[in-house]
N, CA, C and O of each residue as an XYZ file, in Angstrom:
612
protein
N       5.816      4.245     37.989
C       6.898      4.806     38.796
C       8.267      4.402     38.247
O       9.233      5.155     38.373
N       8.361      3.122     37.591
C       9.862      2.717     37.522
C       9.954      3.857     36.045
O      10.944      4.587     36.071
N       9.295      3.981     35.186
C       9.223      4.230     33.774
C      10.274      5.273     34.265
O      11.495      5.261     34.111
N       9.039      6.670     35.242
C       9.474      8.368     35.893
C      11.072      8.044     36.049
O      11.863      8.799     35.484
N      11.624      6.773     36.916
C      12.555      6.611     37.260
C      14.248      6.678     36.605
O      15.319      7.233     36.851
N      13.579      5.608     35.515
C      14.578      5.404     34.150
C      14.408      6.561     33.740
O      15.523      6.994     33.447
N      13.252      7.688     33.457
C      13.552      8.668     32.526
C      14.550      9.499     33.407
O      15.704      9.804     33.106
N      14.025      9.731     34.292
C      15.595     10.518     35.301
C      16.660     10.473     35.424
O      17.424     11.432     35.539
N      17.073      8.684     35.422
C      18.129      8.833     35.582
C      18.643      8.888     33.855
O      19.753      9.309     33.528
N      18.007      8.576     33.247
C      18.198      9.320     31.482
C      18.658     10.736     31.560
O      19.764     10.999     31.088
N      18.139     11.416     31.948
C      18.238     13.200     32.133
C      19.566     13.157     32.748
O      20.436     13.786     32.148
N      19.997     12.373     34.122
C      20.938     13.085     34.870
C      21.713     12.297     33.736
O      21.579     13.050     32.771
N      22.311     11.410     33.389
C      23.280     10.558     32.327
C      23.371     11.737     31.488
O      24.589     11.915     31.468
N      22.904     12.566     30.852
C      22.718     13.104     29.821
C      23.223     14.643     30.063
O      23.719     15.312     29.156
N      22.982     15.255     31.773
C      23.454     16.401     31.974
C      24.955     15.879     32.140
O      25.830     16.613     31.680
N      25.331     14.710     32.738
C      26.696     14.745     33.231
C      27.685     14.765     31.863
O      28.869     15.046     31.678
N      26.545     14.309     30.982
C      27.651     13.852     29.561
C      27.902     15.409     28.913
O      28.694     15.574     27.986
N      27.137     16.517     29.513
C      27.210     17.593     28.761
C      28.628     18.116     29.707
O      29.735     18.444     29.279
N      28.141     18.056     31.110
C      29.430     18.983     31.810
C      31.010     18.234     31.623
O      32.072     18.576     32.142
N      30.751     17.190     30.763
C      32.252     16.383     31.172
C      32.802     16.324     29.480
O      33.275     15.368     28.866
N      32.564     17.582     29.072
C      33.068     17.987     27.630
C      34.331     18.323     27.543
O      34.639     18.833     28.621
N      35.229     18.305     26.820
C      36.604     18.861     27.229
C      37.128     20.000     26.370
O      36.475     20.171     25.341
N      38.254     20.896     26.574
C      38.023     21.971     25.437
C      38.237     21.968     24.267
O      38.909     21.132     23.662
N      37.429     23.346     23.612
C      37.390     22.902     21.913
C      38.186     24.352     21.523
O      38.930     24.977     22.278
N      37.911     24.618     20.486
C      38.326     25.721     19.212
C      39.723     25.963     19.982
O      40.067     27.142     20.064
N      40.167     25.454     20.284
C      41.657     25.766     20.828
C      42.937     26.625     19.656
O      42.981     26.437     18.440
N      43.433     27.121     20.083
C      44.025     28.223     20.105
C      45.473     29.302     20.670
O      45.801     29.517     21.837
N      45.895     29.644     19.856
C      47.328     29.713     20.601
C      46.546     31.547     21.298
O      45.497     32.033     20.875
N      47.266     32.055     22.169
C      47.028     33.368     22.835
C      47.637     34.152     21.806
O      48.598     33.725     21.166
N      46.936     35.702     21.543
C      47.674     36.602     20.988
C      48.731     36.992     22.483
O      48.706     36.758     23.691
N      49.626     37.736     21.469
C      50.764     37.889     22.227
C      51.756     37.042     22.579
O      52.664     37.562     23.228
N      51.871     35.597     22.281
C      52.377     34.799     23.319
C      53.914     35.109     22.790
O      54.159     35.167     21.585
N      54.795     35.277     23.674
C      56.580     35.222     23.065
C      57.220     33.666     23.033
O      57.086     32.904     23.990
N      57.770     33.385     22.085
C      58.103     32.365     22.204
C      59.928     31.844     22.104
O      60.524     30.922     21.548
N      60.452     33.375     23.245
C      61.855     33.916     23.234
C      62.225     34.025     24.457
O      63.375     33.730     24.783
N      61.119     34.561     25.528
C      61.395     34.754     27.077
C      60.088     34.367     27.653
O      59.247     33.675     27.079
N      59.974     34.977     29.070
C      58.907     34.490     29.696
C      57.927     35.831     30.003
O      57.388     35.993     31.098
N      57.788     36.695     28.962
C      57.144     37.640     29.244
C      55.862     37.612     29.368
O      55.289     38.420     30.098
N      55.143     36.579     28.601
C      53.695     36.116     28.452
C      52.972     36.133     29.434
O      53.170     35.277     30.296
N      51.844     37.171     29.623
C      50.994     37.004     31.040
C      49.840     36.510     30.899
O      49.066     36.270     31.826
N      49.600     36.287     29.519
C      48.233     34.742     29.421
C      48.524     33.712     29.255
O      49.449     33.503     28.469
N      47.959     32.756     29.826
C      48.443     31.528     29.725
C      48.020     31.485     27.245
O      47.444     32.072     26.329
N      49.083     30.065     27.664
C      49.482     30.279     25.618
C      48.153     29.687     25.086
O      47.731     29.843     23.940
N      47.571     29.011     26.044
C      46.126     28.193     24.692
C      44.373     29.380     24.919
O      44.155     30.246     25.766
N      43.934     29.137     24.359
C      43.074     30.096     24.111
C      41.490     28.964     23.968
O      41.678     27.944     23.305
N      40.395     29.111     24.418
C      39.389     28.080     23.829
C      38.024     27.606     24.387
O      37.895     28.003     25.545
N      37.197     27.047     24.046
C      35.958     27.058     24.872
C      35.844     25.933     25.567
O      36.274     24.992     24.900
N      35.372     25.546     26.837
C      35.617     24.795     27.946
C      36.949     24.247     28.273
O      37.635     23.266     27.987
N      37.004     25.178     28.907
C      38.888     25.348     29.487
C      38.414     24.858     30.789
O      39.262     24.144     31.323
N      37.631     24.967     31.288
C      37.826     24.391     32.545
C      37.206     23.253     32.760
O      36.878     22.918     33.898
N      36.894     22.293     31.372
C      36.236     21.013     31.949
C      37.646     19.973     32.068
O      38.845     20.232     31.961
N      36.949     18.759     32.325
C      37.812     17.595     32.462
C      37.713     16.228     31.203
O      36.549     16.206     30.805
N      38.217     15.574     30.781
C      38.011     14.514     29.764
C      36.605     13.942     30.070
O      36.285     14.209     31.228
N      35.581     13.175     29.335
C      34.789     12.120     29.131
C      35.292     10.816     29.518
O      36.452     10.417     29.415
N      34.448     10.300     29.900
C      34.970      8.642     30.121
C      35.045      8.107     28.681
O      34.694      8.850     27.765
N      35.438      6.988     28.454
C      35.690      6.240     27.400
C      36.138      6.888     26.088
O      35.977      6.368     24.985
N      36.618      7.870     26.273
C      37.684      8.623     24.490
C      39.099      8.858     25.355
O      39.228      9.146     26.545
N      40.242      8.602     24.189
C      41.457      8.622     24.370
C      41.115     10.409     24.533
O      40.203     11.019     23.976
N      42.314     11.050     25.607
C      42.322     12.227     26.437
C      44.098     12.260     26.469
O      44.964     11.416     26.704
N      44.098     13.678     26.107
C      45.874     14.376     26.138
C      45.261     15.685     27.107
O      44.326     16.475     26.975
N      46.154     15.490     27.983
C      45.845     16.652     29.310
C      47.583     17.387     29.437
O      48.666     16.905     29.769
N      47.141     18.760     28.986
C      48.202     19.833     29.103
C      48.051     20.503     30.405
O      47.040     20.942     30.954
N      49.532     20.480     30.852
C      49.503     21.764     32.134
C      50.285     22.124     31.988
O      51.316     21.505     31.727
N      50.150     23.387     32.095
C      51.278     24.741     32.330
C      50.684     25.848     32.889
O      49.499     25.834     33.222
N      51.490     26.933     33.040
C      51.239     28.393     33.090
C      51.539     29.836     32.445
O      52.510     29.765     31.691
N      51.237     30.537     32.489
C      51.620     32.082     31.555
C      53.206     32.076     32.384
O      53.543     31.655     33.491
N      53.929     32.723     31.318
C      55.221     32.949     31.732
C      56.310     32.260     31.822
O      57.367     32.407     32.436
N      55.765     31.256     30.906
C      56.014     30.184     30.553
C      56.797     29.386     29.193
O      56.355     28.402     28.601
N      58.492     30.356     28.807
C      58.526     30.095     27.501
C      58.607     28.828     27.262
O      58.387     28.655     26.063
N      58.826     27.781     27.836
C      58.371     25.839     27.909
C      57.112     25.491     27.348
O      56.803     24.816     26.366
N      56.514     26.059     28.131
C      54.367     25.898     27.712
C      54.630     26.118     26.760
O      54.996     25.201     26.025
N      54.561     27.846     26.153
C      54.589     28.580     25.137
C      54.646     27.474     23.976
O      53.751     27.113     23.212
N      56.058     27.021     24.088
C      56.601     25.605     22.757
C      55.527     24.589     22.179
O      55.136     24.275     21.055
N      55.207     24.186     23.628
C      54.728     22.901     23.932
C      53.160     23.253     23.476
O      52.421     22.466     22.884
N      52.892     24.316     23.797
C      51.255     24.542     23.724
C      50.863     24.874     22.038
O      49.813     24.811     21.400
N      52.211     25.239     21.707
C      52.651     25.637     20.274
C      52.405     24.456     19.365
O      51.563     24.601     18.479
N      52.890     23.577     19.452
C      52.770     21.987     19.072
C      50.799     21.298     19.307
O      49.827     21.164     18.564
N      51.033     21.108     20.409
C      49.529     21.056     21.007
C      48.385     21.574     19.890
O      47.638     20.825     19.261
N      48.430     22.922     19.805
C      47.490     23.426     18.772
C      47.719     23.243     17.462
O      46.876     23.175     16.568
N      48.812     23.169     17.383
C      49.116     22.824     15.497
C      48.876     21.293     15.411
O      49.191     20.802     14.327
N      48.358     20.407     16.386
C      47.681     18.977     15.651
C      46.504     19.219     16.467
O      45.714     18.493     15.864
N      45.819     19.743     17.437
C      44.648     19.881     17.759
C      43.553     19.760     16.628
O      42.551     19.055     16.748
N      43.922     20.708     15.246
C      42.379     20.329     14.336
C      42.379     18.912     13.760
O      41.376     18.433     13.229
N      43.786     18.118     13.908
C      43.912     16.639     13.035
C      43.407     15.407     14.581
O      43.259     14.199     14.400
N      43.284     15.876     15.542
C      42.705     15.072     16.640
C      41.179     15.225     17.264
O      40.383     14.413     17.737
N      41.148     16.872     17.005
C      40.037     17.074     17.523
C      38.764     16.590     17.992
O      38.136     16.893     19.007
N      38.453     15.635     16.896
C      37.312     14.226     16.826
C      37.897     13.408     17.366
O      37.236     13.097     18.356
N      38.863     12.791     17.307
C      39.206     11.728     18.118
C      39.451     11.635     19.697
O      39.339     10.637     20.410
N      39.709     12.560     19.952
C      40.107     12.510     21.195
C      39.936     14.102     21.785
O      39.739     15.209     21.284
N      40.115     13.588     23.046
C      39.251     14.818     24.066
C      40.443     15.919     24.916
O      40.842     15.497     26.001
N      40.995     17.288     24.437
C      41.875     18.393     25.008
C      41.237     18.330     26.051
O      40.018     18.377     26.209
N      42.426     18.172     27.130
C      42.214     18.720     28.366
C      43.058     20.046     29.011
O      43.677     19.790     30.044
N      43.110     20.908     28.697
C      43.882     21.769     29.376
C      43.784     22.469     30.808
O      42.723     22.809     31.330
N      45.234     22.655     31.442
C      44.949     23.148     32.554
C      45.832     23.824     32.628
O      46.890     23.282     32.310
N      45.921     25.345     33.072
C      46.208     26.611     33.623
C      46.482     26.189     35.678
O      45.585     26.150     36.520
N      47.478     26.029     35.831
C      47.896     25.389     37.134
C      47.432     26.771     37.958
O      46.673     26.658     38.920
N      47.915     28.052     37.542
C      47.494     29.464     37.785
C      45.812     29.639     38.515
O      45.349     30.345     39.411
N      45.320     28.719     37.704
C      43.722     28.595     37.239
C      43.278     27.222     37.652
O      42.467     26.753     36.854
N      43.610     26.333     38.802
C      42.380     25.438     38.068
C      41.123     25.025     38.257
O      40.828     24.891     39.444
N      40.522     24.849     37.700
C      38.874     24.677     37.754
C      38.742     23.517     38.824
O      39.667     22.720     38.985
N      37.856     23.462     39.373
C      37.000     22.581     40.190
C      37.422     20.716     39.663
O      37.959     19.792     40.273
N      36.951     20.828     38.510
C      36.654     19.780     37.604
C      37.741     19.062     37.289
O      37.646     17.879     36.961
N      39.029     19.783     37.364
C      40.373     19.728     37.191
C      41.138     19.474     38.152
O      42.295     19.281     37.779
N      40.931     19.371     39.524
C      41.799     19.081     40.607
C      42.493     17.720     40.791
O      43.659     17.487     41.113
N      41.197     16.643     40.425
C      41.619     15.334     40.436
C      42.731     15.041     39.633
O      43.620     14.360     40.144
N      42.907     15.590     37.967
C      43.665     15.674     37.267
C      44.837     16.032     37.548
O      45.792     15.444     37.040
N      45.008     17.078     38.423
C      45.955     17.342     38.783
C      46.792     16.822     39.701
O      47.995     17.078     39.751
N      46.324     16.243     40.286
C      46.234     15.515     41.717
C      47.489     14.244     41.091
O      48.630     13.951     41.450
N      46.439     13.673     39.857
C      46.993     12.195     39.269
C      48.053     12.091     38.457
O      48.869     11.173     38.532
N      48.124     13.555     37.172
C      49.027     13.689     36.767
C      50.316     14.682     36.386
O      51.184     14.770     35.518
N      49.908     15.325     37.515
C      50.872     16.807     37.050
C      51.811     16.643     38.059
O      51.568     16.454     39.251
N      53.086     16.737     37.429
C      54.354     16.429     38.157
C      55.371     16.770     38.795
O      56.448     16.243     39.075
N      54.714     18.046     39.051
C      55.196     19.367     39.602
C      56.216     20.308     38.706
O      57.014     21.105     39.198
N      56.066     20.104     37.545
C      57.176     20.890     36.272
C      56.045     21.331     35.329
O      54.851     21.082     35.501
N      56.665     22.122     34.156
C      55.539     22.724     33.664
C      56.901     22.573     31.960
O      58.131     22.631     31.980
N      56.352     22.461     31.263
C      54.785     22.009     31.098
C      54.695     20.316     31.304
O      55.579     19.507     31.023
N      53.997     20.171     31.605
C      53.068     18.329     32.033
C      52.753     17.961     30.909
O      52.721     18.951     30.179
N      52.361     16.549     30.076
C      51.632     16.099     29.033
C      51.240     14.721     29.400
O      51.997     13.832     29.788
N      50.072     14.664     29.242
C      49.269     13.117     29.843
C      48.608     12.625     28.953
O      47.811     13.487     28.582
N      48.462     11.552     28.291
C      47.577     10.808     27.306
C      47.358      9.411     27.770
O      48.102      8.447     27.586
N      46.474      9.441     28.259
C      45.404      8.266     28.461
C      45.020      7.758     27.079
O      45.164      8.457     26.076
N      44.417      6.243     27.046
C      43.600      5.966     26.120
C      42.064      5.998     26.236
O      41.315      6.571     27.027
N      41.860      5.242     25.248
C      40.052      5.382     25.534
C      39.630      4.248     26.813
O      38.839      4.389     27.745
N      40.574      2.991     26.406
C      40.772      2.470     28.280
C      40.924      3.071     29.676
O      40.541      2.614     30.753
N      41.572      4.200     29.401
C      42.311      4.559     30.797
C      43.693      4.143     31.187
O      44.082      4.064     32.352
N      44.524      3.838     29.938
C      45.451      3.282     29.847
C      46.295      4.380     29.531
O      46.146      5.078     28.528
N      47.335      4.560     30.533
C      48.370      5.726     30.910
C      49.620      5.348     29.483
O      50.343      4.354     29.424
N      49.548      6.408     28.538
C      50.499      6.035     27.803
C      51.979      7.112     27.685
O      53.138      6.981     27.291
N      51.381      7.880     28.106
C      52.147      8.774     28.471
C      52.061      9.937     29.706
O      50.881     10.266     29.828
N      52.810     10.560     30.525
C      52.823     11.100     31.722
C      54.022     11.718     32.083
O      54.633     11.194     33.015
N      54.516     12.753     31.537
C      56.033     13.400     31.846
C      55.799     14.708     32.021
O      54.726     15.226     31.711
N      56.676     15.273     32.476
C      56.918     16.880     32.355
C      58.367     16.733     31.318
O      59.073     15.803     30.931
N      58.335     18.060     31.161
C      59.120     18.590     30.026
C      58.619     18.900     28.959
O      57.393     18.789     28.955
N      59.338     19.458     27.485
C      58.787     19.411     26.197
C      58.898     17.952     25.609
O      59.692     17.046     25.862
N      57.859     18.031     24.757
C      58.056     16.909     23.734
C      59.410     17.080     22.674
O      60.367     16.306     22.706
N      59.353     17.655     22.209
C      60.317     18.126     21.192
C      62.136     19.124     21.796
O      62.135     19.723     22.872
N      62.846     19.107     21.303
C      64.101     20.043     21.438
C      63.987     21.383     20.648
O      64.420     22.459     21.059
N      63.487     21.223     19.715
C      63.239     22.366     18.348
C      62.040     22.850     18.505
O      61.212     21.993     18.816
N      61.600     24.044     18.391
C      60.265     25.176     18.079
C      59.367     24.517     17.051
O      59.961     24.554     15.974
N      58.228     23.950     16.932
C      57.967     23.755     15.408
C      57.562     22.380     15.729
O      56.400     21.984     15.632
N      59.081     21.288     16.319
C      58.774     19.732     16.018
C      57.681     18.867     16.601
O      57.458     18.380     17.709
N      57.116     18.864     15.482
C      55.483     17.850     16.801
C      55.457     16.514     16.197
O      54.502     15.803     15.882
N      56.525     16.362     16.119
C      56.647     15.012     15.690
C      56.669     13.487     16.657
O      56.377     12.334     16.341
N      57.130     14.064     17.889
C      57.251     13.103     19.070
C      55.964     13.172     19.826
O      55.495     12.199     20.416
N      55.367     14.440     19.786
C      53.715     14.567     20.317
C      52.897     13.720     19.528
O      52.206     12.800     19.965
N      53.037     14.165     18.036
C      51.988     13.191     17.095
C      51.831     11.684     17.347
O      50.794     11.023     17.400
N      53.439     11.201     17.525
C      53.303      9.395     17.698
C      52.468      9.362     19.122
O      51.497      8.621     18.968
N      52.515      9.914     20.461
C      52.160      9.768     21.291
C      50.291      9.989     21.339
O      49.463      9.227     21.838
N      50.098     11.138     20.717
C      48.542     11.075     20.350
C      48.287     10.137     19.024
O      47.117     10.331     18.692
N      48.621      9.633     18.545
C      48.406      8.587     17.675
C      48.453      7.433     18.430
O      47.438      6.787     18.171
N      49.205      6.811     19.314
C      49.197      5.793     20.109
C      47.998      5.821     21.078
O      47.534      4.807     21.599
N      47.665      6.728     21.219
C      46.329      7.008     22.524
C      45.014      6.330     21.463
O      43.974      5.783     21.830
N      45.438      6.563     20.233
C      44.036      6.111     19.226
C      43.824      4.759     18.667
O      42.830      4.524     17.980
């Protein structure tokens, strides 16, 4: 009986580690303007958009919404170091428009009522960053994002 037991709770450990994936192939939206707020998809594009971070990996959690030439920037940046983090650390994105189930708590803890939001935890749980606004002043600069996801690592 104990063996049945351990193998179960093996299985459930193992489903939770699947649903608590965070998103991948990320992606900027076709269409997105990055001049006004005409954009009616939100700007990132990608597969499990609606999960939440893993325990124990450093986690950068985006919020914004479509219509959004702020996001737009910011989400702009976001994806142009997404393939140099990707392994290391776990995208969380959230569509405030949209949010998933899985995502409420997140929201709850760090979204600051401005858009766009940027949150980087470490692999501790150690809050290293937590603001609204852009990272950058300039289109392009991901230079103040990079130190901040580099510090999460």
């Amino acid at each position: 009986m104990k063996k049945v037991s351990t193998v179960i709770l093996i299985a459930c450990a193992l489903l939770l580690a699947v649903n608590a994936r965070a998103a991948s192939n990320l992606q900027l939206a076709p269409d997105l303007s990055f001049t006004d707020d005409s954009s009616a998809n939100f700007p990132i594009t990608g597969s499990g958009m609606d999960s939440g971070p893993a325990a124990g990996k450093a986690t950068v959690m985006f919020f914004g919404t479509s219509n959004c030439w702020n996001t737009a920037r910011e989400a702009e940046r976001l994806v142009k170091l997404y393939p140099q983090y990707k392994d290391r650390m776990d995208f969380v994105i959230v569509d405030l428009n949209h949010v998933a189930p899985d995502q409420k708590a997140l929201v709850a803890r760090y979204y600051r009522g401005y858009i766009p939001t940027i949150a980087v935890v470490d692999a501790k749980g150690n809050v290293i960053y937590d603001r609204a606004g852009e990272t950058a002043r300039s289109r392009g600069d991901t230079g103040n994002l990079q130190k901040l996801l580099d510090s999460a690592n």
